[in-house]
N, C-alpha and C positions, 0 to 999 in steps of 0.2 A: 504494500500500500504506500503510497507515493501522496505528499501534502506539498500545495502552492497556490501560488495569488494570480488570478485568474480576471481580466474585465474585458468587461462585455458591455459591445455599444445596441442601442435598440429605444424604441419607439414606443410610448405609452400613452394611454389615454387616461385620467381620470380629473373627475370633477372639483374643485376649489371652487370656493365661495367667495365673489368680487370684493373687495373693498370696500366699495358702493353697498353691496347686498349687508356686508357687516355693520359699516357704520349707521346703513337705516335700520337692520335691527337691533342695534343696542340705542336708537330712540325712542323706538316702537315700544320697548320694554320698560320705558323710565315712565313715572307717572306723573304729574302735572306738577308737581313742585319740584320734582328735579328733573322735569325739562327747564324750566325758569332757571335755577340753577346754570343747568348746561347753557341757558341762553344768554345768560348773567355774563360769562365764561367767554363765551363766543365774541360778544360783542367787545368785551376786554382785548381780547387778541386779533380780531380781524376790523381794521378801522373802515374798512367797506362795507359793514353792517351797521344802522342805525333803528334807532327805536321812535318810531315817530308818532303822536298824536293822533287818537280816533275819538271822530266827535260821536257820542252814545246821544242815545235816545232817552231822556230824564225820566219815563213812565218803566220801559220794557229793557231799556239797557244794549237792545239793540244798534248796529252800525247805522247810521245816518248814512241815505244817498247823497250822490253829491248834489243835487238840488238842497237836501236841509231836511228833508221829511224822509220820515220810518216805512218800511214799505211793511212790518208786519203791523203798526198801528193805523198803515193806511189799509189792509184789510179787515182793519178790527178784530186780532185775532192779538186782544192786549186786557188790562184793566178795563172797571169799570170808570165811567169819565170821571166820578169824583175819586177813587182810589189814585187814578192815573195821575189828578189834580194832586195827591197827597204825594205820593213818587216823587213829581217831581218839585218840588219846595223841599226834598231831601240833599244833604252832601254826597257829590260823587260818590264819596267810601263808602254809602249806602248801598250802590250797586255793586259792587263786588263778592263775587261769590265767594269768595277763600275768608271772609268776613263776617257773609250773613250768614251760611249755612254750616257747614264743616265744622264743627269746632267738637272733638272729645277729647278732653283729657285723660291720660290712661292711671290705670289704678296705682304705678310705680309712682308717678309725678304725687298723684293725693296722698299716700304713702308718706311719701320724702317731706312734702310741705306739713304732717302732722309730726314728723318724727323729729323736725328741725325744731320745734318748738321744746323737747324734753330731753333732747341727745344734742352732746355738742359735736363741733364740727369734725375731729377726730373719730367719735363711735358714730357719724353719718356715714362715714365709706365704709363701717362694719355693715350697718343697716343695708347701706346699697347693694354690699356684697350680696346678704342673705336674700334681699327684694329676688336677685339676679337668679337664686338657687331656688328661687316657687318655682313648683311642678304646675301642670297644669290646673291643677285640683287646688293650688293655693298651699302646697302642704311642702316640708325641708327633707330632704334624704340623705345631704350630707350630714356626716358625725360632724359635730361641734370643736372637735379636737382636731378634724382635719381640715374646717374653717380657720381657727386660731391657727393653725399653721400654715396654711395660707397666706394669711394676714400678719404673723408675726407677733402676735398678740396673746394674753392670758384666754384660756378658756373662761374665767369668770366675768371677763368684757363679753364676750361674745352672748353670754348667756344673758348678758343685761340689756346687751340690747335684742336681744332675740325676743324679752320678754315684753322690752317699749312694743316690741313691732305683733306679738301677739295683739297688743292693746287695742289698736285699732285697725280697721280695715274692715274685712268681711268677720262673721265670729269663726272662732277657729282658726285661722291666718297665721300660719307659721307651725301649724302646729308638726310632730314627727313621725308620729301613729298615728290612727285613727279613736286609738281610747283619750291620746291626747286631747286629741282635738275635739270629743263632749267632752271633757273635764272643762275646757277652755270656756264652751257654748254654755255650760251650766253655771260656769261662775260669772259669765257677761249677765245671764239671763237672772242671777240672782243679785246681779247690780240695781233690775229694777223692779225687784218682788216679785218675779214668775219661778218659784220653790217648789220643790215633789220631796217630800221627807226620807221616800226611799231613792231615789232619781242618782244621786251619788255613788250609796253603795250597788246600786244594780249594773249601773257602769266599769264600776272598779272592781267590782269583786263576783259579778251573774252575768254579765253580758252571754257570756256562748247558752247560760241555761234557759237565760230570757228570751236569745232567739228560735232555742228549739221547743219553747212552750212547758217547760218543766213550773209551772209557778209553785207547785206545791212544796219542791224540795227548795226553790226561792223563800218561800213561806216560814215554811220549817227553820230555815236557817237566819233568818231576820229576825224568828220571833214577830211575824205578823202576818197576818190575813190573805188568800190570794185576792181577795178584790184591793189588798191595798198595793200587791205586786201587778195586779191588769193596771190600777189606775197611775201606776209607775209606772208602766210600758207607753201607757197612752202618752201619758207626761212626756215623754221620752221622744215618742213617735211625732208629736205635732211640735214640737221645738227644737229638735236636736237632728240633727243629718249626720254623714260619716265624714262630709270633705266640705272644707270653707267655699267651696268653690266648684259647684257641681257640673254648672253646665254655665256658655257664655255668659246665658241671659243673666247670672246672679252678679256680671258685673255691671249691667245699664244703670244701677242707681250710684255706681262712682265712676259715671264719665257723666260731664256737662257738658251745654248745649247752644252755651255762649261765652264770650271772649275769647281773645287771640286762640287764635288755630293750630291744632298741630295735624288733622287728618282732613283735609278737603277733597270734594269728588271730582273725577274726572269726567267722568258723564254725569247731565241733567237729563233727566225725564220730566215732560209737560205736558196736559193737557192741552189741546189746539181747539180752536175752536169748535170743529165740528165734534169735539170727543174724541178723537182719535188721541195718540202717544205721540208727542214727539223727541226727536232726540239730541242733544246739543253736547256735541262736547268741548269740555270748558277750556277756554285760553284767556288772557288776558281781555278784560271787557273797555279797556281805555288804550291801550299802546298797541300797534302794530310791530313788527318785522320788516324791514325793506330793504335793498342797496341804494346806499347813499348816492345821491344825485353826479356829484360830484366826478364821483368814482367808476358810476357805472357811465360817464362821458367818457374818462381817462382811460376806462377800458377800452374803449370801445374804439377810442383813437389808438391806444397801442395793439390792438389789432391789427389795425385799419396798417400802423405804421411796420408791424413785423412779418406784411405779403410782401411778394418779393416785387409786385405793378407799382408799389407805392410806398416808398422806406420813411415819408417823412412826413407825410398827408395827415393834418387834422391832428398832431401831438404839439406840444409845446417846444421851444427848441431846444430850451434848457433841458430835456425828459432825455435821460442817458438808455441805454439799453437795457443797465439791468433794473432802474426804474420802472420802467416800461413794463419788465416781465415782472417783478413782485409786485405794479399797477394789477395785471393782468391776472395773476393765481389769486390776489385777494378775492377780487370779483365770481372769479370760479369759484373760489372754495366759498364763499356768501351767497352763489346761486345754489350751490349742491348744498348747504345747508339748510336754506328755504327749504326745495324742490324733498329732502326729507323729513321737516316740519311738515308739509302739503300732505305727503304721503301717509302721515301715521296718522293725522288727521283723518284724511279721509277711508283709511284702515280700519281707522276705532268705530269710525261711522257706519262702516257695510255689516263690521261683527257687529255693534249693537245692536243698527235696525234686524237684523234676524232675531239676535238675541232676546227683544223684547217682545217680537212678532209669536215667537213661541212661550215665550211667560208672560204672554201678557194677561192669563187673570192672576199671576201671582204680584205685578205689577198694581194690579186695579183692587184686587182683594187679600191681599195677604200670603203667607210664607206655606198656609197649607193645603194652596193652590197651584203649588209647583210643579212643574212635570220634571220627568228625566229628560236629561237634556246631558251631553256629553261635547269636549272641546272637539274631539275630531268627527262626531255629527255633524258640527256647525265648520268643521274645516270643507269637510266632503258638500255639505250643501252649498260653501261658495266656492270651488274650486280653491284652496286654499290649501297650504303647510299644516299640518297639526300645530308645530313649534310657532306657526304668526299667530295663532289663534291662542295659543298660551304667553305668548309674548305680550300681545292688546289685551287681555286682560288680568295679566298679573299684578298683585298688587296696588291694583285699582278700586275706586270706590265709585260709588251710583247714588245719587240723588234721587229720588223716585218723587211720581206728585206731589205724596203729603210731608214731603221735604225731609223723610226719615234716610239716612245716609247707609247704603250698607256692603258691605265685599261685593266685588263684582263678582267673585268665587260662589256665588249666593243662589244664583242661578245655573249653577250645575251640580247644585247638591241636589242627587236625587232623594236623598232619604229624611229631605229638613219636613214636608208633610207628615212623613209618617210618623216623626219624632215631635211633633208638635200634636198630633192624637193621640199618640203614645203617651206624654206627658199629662193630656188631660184626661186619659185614661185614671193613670193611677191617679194623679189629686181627688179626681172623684171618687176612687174604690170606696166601699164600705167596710171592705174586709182585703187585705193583702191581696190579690191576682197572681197568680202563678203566668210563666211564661206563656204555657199554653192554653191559658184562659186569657190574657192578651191579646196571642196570635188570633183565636178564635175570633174575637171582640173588633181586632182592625180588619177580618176578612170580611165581619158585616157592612163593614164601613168602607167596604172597596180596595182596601190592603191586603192582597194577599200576599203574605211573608211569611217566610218557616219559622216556626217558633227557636232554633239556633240564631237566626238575623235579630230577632226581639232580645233573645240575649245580650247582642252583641251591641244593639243599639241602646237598650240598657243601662250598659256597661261603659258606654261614651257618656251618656247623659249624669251620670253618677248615683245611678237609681239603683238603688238595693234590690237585691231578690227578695222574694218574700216571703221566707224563712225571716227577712232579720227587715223587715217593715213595721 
């Protein structure tokens, strides 16, 4: 056997993705604050690009023709004449969407601002640590000792502030078990007089007998009544859950709904006149994009001056060569930025109108009115990428008519209807439901799902089996 280095000339085909193709999809993909951003950015380094003045419309916010009148308030498709009267006797910064509507604060920021008040600034970057370490459930898995070394710090800092930061927030919040976390809910709840005499010990010392129905050897062992271990359980069942933080919904009472913004939508949804949806997606409501006047002349003469019929025609004389060609790539490189601003624009617009064409009664009535709906359904329906369809709507947010703001991910959960019957399933039970008394109960109601899917969905929601209900 014989070894050596061997090359071989030869001919190949395969496909790369253009420059062009990349750079418009990593815009496609940024969401409306960090395109502004990116445009922030642009405008900084390319002086061929300018931000120029758009006269809005004071009722609807729309662009003004160049005559001076609104062509949607000249169809009437705006307020009512006195509403429109109140619009406009408003400030500009009234019409700005990233102002009026968008605004939640998330529950780390409410967090930080309660903790700043009782932790100083040193055991804050402890606190932020631990915020960092909630699972989704609201609950810590790291050991305390592997925090503190982390941090560099005493285990008994850490526990201090683990303790500030149980204090507030959701009940339960920080907590590291689940027994924890009702010990936590039982001592909030005894902050404001809601007591169970046995509620304590049935946690701490009968939880697994409590869930398997044993009350009598509960009984026995307390030294008291089963009616006073049922009326324990009840105690238990109507004020106490396993996890501070069960499903998203338990965080809408700590995000607000006004002041400065930290999540603005990228698509609006409106009613049109006739009732129909329409769809608007958001860009700046006062300032344009454009190539500067100036520029886009210079260009246009260092063209005009770099054919070989005409070396000197319509440039300046003072304009050297290589003026001329950095005149010339600014101008390109500020139309190929436009031309994919254009595009993702008009990208986000083709995915949505589909998108809401087929949700549209979850659009008009609510979340459990949703159909199944998939991204490369919606690729295959417009001739489209999978990955453009995940691109336009990653990390994006929808304003809907009644100005509730929500993932544009929102619209392809097929399973948020059935988790929204689901949920009022059990709030109403009378008596615990078993999976399969569930599954049964959503298949009258048009869900049919195998009672394993009811587990599993369940189990996302943070809804106990009911053994331990």
């Amino acid at each position: 056997m014989t070894m050596g280095m061997r090359f071989d000339q030869g001919q190949h085909m395969s496909m790369r993705p253009s420059p062009s193709l990349i750079a418009f999809t990593e815009i496609l993909q940024l969401t409306g604050q960090e395109l502004d951003t990116l445009i922030q950015d642009e405008l900084a380094a390319n002086p061929a690009l300018e931000l120029r003045d758009v006269e809005r419309c004071p009722a609807c916010g729309d662009a003004l023709l160049s005559n001076g009148t609104c062509f949607r308030c000249a169809r009437g498709e705006t307020l009512s004449r006195d509403a429109a009267r109140d619009a406009a006797d408003f400030d500009d910064e009234d019409l700005d969407v990233f102002r009026t509507v968008a605004d939640q604060r998330s529950m780390t920021e409410h967090l930080m601002i309660e903790l700043a008040a009782v932790l100083s600034d040193d055991d804050l970057e402890i606190a932020e640590f631990l915020i960092g370490e909630l699972d989704d459930r609201g609950m810590i898995r790291m050991p305390l000792t592997t925090v503190a070394a982390s941090l560099r710090v005493g285990v008994e800092r850490v526990e201090h502030v683990l303790q500030a930061l149980q204090s507030v927030g959701p009940l339960g919040l920080g907590a590291r078990s689940i027994a924890e976390c009702l010990h936590l809910q039982l001592a909030r709840w005894a902050e404001v007089g809601a007591t169970h005499p046995l509620a304590m010990d049935l946690v701490t010392h009968h939880l697994d007998d409590l869930a398997h129905g044993r009350f009598s050897a509960i009984a026995a062992a307390l030294g008291a009544t089963t009616d006073d271990v049922i009326a324990g359980r009840d105690f238990i069942r109507t004020h106490l859950r396993p996890f501070p933080v069960a499903e998203l919904i338990d965080l809408q009472p700590w995000d607000r709904q006004t002041g400065p913004g930290s999540v603005a939508p990228d698509v609006v949804l409106r009613y049109g006149r006739d009732g129909g949806i329409t769809v608007e997606i958001v860009g700046s409501l006062r300032t344009g994009l454009s190539i500067d006047p100036l520029y886009r002349s210079l260009g246009g003469a260092a063209m005009s001056a770099s054919s070989p019929s005409d070396s000197t025609a319509g440039t300046p004389d003072t304009m050297s060569a290589t003026d001329r060609a950095h005149i010339a790539d600014y101008v390109e490189r500020a139309r190929r930025f436009l031309n994919y601003i254009d595009e993702r624009r008009a990208t986000m617009l083709r995915v949505t109108t589909y998108v809401v064409r087929v949700q549209e009664a979850y659009v008009r009535h609510g979340p459990r009115h949703v159909v199944p709906l998939t991204r490369s359904e919606v690729a295959e329906a417009l001739d489209l990428h999978e990955s453009t369809i995940s691109r336009a709507t990653a990390g994006k947010h929808v304003m809907l008519p009644n100005r509730h703001v929500i993932p544009y991910a929102s619209f392809f959960r097929a399973a948020l209807s059935v988790q929204d019957v689901l949920r009022e399933l059990v709030d109403n039970e009378l008596a615990p439901l078993t999976d399969t008394e569930l599954a049964a109960l959503l298949a009258e109601r048009g869900f049919k799902i195998a009672r394993r899917t009811v587990a599993k969905y369940r189990e996302q929601m943070g809804i106990l089996p009911s053994a331990l209900r």
